[in-house]
Backbone as numpy.savetxt, mean C-alpha at the origin, in Angstrom:
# Nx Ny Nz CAx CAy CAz Cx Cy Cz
5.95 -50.21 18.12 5.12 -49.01 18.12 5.99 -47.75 18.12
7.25 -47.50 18.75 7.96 -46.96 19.46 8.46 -46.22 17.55
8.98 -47.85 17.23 9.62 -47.12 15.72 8.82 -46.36 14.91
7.61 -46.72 14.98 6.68 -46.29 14.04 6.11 -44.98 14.36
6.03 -44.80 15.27 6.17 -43.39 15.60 7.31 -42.53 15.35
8.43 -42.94 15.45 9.54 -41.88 14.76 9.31 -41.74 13.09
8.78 -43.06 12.75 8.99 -42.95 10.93 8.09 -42.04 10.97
6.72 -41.62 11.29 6.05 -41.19 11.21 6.03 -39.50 11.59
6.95 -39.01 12.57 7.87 -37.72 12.26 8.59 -37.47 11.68
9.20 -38.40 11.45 10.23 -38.31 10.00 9.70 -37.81 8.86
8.64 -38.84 8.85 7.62 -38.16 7.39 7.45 -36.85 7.49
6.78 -36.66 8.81 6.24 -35.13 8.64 6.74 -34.02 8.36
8.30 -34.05 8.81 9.11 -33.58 8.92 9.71 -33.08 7.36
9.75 -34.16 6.48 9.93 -34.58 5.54 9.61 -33.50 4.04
7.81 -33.02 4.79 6.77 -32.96 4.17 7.24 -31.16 3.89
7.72 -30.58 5.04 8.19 -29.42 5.25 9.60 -28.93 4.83
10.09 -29.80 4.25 11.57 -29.71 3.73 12.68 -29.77 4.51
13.52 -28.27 4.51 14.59 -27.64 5.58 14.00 -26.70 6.34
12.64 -26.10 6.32 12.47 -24.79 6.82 11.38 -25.26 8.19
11.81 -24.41 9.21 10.81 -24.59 10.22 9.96 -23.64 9.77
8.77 -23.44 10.28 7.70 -22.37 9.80 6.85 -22.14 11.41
6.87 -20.66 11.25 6.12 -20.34 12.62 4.38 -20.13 12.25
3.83 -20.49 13.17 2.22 -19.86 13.14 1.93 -18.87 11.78
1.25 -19.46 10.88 0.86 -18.14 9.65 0.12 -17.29 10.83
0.32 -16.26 9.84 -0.78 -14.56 10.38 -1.79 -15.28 10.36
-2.80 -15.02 11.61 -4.12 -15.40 11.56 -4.66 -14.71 10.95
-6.68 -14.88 10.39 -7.32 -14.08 10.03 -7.39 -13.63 8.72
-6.88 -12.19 8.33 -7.01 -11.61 7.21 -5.69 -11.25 6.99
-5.27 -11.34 5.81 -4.34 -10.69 4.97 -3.72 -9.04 6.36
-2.50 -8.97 5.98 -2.23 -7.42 6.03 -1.37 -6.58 5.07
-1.79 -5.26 5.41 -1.45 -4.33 4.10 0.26 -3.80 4.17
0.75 -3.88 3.35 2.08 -3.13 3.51 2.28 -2.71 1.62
4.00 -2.42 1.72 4.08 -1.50 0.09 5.33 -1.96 0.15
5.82 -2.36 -1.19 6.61 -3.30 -1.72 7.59 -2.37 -2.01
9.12 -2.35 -1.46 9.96 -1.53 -1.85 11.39 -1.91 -2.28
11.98 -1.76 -3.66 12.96 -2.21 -3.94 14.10 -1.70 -3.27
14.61 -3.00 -3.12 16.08 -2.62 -2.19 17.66 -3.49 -2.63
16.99 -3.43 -4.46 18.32 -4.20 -5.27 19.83 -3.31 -5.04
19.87 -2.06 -4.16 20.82 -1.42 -4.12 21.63 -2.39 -3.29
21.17 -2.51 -2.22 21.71 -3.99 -0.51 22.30 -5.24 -1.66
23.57 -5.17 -1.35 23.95 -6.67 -2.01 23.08 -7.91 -1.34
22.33 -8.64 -2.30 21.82 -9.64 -2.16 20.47 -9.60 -1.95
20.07 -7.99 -2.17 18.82 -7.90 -2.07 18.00 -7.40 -2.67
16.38 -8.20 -3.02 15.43 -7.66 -3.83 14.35 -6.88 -3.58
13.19 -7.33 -3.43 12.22 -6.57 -3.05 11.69 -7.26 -1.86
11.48 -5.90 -0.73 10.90 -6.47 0.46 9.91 -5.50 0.59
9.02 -5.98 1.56 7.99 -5.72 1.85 7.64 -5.00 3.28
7.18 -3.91 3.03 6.89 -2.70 4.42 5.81 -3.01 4.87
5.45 -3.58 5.78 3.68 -4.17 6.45 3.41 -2.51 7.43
2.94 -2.37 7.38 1.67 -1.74 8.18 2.10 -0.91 9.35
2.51 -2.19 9.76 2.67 -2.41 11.55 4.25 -1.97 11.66
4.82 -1.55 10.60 6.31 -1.06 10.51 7.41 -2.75 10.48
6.98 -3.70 10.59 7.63 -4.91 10.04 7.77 -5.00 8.36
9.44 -5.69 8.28 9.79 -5.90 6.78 9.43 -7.50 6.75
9.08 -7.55 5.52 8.99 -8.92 4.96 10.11 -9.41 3.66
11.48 -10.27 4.36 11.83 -10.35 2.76 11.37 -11.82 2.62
10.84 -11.79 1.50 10.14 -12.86 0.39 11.15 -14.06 0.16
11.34 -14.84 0.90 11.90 -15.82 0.85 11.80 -16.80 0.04
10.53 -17.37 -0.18 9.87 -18.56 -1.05 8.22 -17.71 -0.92
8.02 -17.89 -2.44 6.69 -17.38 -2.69 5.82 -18.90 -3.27
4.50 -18.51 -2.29 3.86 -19.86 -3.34 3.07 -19.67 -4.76
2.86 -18.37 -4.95 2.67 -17.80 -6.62 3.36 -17.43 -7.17
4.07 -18.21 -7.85 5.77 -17.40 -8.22 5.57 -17.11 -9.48
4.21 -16.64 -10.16 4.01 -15.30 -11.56 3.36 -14.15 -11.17
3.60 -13.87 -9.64 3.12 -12.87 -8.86 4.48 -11.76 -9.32
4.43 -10.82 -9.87 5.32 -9.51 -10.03 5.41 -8.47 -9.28
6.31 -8.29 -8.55 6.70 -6.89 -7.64 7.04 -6.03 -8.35
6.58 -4.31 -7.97 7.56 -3.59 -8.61 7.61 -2.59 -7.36
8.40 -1.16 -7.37 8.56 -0.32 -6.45 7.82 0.59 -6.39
6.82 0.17 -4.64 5.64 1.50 -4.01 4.27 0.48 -4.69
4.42 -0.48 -4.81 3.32 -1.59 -5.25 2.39 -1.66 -3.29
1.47 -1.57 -3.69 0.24 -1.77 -2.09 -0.06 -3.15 -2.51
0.55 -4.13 -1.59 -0.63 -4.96 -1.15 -1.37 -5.61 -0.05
-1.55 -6.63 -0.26 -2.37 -7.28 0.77 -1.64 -8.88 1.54
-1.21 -9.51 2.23 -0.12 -10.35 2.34 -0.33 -11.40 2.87
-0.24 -12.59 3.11 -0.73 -13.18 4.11 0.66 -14.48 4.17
1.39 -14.30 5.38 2.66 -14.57 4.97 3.02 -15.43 6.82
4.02 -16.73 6.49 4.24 -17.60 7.44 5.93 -16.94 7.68
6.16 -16.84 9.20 8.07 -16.50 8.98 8.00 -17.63 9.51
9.82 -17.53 8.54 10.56 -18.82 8.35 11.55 -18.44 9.74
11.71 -19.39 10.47 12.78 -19.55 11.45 14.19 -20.05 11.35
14.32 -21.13 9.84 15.32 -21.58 9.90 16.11 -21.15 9.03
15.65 -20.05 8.25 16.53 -19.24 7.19 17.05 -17.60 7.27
18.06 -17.89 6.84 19.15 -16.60 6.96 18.81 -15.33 6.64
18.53 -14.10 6.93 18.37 -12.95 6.35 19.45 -12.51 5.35
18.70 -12.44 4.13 19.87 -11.57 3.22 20.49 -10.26 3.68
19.28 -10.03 3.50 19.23 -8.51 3.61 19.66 -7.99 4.80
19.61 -8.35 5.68 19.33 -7.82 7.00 18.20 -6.61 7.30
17.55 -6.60 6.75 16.34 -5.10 7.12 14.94 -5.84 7.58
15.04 -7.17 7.27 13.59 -8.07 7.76 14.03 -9.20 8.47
12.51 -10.07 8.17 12.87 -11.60 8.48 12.40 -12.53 7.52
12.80 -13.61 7.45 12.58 -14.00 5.88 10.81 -14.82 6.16
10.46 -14.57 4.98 9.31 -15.27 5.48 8.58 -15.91 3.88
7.77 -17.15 4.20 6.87 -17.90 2.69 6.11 -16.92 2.28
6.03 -16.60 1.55 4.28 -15.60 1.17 3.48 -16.69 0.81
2.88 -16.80 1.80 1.57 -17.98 1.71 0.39 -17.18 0.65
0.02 -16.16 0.48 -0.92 -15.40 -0.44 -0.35 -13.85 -0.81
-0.92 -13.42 -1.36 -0.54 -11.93 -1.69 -1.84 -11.68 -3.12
-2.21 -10.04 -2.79 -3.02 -9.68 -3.97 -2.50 -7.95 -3.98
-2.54 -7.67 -5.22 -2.07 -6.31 -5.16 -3.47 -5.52 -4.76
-3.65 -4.40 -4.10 -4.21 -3.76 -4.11 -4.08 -1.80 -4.38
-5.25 -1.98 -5.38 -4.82 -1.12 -6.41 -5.05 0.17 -6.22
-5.91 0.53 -5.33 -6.14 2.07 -5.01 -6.03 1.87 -3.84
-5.75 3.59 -2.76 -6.05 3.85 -1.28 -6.97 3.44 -0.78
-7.39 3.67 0.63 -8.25 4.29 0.84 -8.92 5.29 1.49
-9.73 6.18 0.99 -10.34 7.33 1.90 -9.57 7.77 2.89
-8.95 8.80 3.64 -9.16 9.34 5.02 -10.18 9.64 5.27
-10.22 9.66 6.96 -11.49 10.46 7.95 -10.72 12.16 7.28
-11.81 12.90 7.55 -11.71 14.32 7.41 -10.83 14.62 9.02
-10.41 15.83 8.65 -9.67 16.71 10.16 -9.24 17.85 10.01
-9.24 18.64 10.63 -8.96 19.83 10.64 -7.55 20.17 10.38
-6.72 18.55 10.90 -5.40 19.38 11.37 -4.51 18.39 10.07
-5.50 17.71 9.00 -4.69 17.42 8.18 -3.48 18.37 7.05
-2.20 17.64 6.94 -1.24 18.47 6.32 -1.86 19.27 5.40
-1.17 20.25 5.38 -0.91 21.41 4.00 0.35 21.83 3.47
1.18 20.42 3.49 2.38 21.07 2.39 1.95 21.16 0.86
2.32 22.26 0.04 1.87 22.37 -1.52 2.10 21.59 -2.21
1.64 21.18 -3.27 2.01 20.22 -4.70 1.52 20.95 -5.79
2.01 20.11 -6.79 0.65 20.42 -7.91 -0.11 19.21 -8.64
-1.22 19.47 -9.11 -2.07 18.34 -9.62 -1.97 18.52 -11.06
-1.69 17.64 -11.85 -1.29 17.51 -13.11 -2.23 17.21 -14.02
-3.06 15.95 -13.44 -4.18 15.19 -14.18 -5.33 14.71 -13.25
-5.86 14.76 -13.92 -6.89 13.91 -12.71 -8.05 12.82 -13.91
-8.09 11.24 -13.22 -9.15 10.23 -14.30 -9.55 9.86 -13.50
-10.60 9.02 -13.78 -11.21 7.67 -12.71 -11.21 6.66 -13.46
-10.26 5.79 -13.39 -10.58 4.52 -13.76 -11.13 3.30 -12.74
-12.16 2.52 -13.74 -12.48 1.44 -12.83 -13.29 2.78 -11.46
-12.81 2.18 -10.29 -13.74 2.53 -9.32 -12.24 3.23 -8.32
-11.62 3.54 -8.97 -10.44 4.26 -8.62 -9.70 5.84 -9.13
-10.11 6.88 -7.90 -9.74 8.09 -8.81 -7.92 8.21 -8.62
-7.67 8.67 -9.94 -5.77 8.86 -10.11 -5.43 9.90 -10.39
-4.28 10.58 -9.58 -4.29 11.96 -9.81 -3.12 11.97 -10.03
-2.23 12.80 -10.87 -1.03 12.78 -11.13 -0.40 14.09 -10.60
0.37 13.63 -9.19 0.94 15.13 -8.52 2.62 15.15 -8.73
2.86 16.60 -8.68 4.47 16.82 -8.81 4.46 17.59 -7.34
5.81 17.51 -6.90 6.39 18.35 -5.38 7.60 18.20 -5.57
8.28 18.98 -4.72 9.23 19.05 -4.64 10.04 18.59 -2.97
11.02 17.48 -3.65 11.91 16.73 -2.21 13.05 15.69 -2.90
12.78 14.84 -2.26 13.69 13.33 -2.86 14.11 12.72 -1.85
14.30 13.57 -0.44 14.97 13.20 1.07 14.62 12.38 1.83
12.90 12.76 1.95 12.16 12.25 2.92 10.90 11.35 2.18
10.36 10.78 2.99 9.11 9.78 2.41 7.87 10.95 2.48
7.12 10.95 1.38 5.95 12.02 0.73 4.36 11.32 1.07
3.83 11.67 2.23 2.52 11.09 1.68 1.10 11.91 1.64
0.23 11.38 0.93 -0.78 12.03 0.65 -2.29 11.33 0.88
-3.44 12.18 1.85 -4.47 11.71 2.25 -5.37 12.36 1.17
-6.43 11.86 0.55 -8.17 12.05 0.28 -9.01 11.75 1.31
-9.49 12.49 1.60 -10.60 12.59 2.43 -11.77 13.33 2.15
-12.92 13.07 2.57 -14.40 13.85 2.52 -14.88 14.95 3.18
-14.83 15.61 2.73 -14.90 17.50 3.23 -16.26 17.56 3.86
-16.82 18.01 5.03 -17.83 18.73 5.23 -18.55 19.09 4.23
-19.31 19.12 4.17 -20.13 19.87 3.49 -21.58 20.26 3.19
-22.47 21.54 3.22 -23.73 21.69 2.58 -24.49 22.07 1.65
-23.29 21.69 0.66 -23.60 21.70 -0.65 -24.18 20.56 -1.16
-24.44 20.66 -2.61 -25.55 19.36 -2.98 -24.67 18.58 -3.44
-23.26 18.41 -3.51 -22.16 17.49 -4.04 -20.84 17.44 -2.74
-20.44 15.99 -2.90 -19.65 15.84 -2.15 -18.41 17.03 -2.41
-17.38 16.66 -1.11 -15.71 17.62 -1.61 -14.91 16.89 -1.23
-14.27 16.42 -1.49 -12.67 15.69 -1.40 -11.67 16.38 -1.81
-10.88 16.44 -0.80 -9.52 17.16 -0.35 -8.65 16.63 -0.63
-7.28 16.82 -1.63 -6.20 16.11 -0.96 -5.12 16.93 -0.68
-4.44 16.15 0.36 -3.52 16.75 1.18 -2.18 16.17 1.22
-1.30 17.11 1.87 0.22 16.28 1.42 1.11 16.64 2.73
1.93 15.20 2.91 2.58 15.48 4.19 3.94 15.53 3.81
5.21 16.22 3.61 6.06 16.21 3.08 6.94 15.82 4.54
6.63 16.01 5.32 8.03 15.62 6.50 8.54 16.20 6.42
8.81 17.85 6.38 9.57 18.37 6.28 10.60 18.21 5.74
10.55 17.46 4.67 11.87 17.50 3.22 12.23 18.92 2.69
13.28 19.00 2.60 14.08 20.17 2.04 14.95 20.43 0.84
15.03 18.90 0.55 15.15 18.92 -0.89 14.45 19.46 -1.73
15.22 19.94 -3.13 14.62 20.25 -4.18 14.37 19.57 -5.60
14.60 18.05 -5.61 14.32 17.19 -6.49 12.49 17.47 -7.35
12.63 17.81 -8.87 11.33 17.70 -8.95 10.66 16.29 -8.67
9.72 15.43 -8.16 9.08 14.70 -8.22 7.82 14.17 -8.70
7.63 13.31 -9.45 6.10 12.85 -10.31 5.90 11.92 -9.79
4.21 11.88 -9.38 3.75 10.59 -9.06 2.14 10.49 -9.76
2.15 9.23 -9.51 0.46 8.84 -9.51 0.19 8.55 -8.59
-1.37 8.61 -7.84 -2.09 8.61 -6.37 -3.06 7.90 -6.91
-3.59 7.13 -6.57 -4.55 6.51 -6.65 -5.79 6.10 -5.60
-6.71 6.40 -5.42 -7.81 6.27 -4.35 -9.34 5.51 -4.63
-9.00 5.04 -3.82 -10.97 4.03 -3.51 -11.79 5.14 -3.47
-12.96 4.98 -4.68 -14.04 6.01 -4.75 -15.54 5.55 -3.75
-15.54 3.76 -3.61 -16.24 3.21 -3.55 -17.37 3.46 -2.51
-16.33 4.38 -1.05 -17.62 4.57 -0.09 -18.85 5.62 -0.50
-18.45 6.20 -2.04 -19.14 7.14 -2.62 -20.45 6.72 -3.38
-20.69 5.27 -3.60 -21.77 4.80 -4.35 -22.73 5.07 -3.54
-24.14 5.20 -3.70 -25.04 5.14 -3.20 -26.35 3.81 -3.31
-26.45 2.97 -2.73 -27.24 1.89 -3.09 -28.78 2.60 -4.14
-28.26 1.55 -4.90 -29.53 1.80 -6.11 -29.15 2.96 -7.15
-27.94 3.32 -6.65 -27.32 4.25 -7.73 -26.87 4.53 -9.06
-26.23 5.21 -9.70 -25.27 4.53 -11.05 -24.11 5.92 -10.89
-24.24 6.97 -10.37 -22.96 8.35 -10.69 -23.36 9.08 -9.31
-22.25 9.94 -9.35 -21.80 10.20 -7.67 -21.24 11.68 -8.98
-21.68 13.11 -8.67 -20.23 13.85 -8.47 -19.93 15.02 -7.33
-18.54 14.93 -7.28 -17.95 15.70 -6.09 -17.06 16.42 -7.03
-16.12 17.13 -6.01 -15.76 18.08 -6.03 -14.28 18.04 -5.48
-13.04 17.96 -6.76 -11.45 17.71 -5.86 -11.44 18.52 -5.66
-10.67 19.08 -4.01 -9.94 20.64 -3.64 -8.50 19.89 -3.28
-7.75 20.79 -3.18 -6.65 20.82 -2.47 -5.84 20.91 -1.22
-5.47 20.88 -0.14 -5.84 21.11 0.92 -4.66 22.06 1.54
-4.17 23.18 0.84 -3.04 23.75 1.58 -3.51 25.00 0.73
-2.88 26.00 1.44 -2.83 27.75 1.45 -3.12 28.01 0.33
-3.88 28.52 -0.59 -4.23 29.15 -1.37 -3.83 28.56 -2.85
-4.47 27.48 -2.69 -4.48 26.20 -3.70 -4.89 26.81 -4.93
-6.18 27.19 -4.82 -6.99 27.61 -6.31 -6.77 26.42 -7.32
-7.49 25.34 -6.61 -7.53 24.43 -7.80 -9.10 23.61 -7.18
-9.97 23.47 -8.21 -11.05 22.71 -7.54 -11.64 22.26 -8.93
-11.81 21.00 -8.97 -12.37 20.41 -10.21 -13.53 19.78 -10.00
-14.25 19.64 -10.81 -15.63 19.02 -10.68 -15.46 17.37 -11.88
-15.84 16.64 -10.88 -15.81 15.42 -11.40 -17.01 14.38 -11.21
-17.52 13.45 -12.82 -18.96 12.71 -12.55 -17.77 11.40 -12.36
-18.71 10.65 -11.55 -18.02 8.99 -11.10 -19.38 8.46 -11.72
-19.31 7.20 -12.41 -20.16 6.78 -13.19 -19.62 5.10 -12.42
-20.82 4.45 -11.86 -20.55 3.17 -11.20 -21.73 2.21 -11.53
């Protein structure tokens, strides 16, 4: 009996390769943003979770899943205990799932959200996602930017966006695309929503009127 019980860890053992594996994340997926770090000898793209933990991608189980740099997704990932950090900036871990996710979402409104300046270049809605194409000026510090839902008693929504520069002092021009979830904007039994982009810093003078068609 005695033997047959070892063959029988053996197997199991077996089944798992070389790698010990700790407890997957319970529950649901979590969100982080995929950031290349091919500069680090030996290193590719890891992953910024949420919660301020790196993920480097050790063994993926969808391996025609494509990373690229400032990619959002969604993760759902086992760490590995018995393998080496390349990189040193994480811990290595399986990506048991992953889905990109393609727009923000929403901020709550606030009074005391940032007002560093930008400019807005373009503005579309694709799909159920509005994209705005902003330039600023930095390169130093990490740039981020909230949409949120304005007060309002007018007969159309207002969405704000706002920009937190961190006090960067650089003068690098910078281009991006923003992308945001329109979705808490549908109205059941609906088909078009329009609001109203503002800007959210000192004397913006920019406000566009936009139909969302859903």
């Amino acid at each position: 009996m005695r033997t047959r019980y070892i063959l029988l860890l053996s197997f199991l053992f077996s089944l798992t390769g070389c790698y010990n594996f700790d407890t997957p994340v319970p529950g649901g997926g979590i969100e982080g943003t995929v950031k290349d770090y091919t500069g680090l000898d030996g290193c590719g793209y890891i992953i910024e979770l949420v919660n301020g933990e790196k993920l480097e991608p050790a063994v993926m189980t969808d391996t025609t899943f494509e990373f690229y740099d400032d990619q959002r997704v969604e993760v759902w990932y086992t760490k590995l205990n018995d393998v080496g950090s390349i990189c040193m900036v994480g811990f290595p871990a399986r990506i048991d799932s992953i889905r990109e996710i393609n727009c923000n979402a929403l901020t709550d409104w606030s009074v005391n959200l940032p007002s560093d300046p930008f400019d807005a270049d373009s503005v579309i809605i694709d799909g159920d996602c509005l994209q705005v194409k902003v330039a600023y000026g930095g390169g130093c510090e990490k740039h981020d930017f909230f949409l949120s839902i304005e007060p309002t008693m007018g007969p159309y929504n207002t969405l704000t966006l706002s920009h937190n520069a961190h006090g960067d002092l650089c003068e690098a021009f910078i281009h991006k695309t923003l992308s945001f979830d329109l979705t808490p904007l549908q109205s059941q039994g609906g088909h078009q929503t329009i609001f109203h982009l503002t800007l959210h810093f000192e004397n913006a003078g920019f406000k566009k009127k936009i139909v969302y068609n859903y």
